[in-house]
C-alpha positions as CSV (number, residue, x, y, z in Angstrom):
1,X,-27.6,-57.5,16.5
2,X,-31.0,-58.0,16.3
3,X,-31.6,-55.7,13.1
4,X,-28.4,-57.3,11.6
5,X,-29.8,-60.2,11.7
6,X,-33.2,-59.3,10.5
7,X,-32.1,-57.9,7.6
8,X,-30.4,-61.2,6.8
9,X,-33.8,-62.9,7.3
10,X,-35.0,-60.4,4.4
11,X,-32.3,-61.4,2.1
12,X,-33.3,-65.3,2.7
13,X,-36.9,-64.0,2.1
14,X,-35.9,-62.5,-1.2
15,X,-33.1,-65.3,-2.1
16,X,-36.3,-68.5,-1.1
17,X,-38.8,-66.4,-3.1
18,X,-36.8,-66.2,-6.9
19,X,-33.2,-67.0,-7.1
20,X,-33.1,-64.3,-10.0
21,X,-33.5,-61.9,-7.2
22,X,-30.6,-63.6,-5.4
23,X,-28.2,-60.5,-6.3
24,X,-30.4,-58.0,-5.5
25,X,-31.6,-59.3,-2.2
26,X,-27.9,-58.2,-0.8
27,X,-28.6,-54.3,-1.6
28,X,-30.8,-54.9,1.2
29,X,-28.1,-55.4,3.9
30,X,-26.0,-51.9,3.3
31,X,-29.5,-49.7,2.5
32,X,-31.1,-51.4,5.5
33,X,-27.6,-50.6,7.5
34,X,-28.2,-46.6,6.2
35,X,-31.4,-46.3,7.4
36,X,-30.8,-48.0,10.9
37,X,-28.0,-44.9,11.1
38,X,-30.4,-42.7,9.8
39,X,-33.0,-43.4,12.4
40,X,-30.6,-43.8,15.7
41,X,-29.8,-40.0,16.1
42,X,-33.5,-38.9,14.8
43,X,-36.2,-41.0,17.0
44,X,-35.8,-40.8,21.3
45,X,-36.9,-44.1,20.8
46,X,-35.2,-45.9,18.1
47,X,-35.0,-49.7,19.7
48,X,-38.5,-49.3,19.4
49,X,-38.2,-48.6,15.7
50,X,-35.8,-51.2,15.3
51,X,-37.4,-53.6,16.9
52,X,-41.0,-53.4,14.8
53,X,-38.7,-53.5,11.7
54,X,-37.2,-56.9,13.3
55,X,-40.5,-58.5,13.7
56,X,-42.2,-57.6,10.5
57,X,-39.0,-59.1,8.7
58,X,-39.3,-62.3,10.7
59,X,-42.6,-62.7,10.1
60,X,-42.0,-62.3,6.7
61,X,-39.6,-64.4,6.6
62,X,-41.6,-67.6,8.6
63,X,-44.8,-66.5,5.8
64,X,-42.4,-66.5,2.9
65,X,-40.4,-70.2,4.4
66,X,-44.7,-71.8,5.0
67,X,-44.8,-70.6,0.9
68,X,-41.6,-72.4,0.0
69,X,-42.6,-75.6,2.2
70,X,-45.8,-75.9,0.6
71,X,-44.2,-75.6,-3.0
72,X,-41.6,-78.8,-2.2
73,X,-42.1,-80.2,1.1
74,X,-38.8,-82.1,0.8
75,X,-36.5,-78.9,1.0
76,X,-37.0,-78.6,4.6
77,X,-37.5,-81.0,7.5
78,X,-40.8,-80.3,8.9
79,X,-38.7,-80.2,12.8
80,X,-37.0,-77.4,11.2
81,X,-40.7,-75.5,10.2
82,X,-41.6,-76.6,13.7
83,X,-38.7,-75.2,15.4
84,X,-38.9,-71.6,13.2
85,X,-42.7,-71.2,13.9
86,X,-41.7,-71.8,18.0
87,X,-39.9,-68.9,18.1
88,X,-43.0,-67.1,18.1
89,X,-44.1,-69.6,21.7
90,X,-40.9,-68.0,23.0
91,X,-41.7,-64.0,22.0
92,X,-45.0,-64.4,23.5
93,X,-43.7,-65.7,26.3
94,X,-41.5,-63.6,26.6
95,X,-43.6,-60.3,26.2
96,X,-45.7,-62.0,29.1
97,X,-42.7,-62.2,31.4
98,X,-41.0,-58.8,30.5
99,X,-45.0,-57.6,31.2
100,X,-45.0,-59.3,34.8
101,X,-41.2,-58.1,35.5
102,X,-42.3,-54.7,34.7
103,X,-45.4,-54.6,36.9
104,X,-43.0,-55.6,39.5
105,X,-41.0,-53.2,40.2
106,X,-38.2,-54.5,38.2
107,X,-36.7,-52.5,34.9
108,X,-36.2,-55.4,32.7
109,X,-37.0,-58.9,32.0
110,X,-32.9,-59.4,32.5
111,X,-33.7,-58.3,36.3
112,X,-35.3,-61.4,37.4
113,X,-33.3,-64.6,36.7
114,X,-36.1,-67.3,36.5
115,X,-38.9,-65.1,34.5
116,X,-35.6,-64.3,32.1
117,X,-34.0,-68.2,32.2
118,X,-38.0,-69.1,31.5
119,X,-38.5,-67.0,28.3
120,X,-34.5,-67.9,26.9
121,X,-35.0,-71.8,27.5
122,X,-37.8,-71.6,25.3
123,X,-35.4,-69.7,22.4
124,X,-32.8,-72.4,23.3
125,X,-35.6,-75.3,22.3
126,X,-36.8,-73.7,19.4
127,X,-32.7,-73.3,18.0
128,X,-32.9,-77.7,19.2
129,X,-35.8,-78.2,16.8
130,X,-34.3,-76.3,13.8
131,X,-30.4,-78.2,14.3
132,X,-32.5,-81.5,14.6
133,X,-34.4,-80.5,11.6
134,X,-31.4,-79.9,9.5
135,X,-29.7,-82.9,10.6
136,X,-32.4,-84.9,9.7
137,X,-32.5,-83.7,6.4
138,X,-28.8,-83.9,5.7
139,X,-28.9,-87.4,7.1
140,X,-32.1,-88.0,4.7
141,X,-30.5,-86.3,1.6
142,X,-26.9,-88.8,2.2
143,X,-28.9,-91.8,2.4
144,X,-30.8,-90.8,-0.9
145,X,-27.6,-89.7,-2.9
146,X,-26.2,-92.9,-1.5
147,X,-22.9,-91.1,-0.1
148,X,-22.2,-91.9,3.8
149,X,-23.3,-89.2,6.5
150,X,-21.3,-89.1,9.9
């Protein structure tokens, strides 16, 4: 799930960046889907592999989303930036608490409840910030077109 949805994060990367690009930034999803296949059978390791592809893609894509806010600031909320650059609060924290589970004993972060509820309600306020954001912005772009927003 998590490469899934990084290669989706690539295609918004390629679709924010030129929306000529738009059609090509899909090839990404079935070539990135071939070489996850290619690499599961191959490497002893390959969540490993996957998971350094997931991270370079996401912080692509919060590099590429700072770009596009800087060109128009009034595409996206700035709670929404907020929220998207606090995901990276929660993978540090989490690293931290998957460290200290590991050091005790324990062979996951999923193994102890509170370090693991810590680290996930972090995600779960960082997904608050970016469905405020957007809300704010659709309420801000009905009041501007004059149309009424529920």
């Amino acid at each position: 799930m998590t490469f899934g949805g990084s290669l989706l994060l690539w295609v918004a990367i390629l679709a924010m960046l030129s929306a000529r690009h738009g059609r090509l930034a899909w090839l990404i999803v079935p070539v990135g889907l071939v070489w996850a296949l290619t690499q599961w059978p191959i490497t002893g390791d390959s969540s490993a592999v996957m998971l350094r592809a997931a991270n370079v893609c996401y912080m692509l894509f919060l590099l590429t989303l700072l770009l596009v806010y800087r060109r128009d600031q009034t595409l996206f909320s700035p709670v929404t930036v907020s929220g998207f650059w606090f995901l990276l609060v929660f993978v540090a924290v989490t690293i931290i608490n998957t460290r200290i589970a590991t050091t005790h004993g324990l062979p996951s972060l999923a193994y102890d409840d509170v370090l693991h509820g810590a680290s996930e309600s972090l995600l779960s306020i960082s997904n608050l910030l970016i469905v405020v954001g957007v809300s704010l912005k659709i309420k801000q772009c009905g009041r501007l077109s004059g149309q009424p927003v529920a």
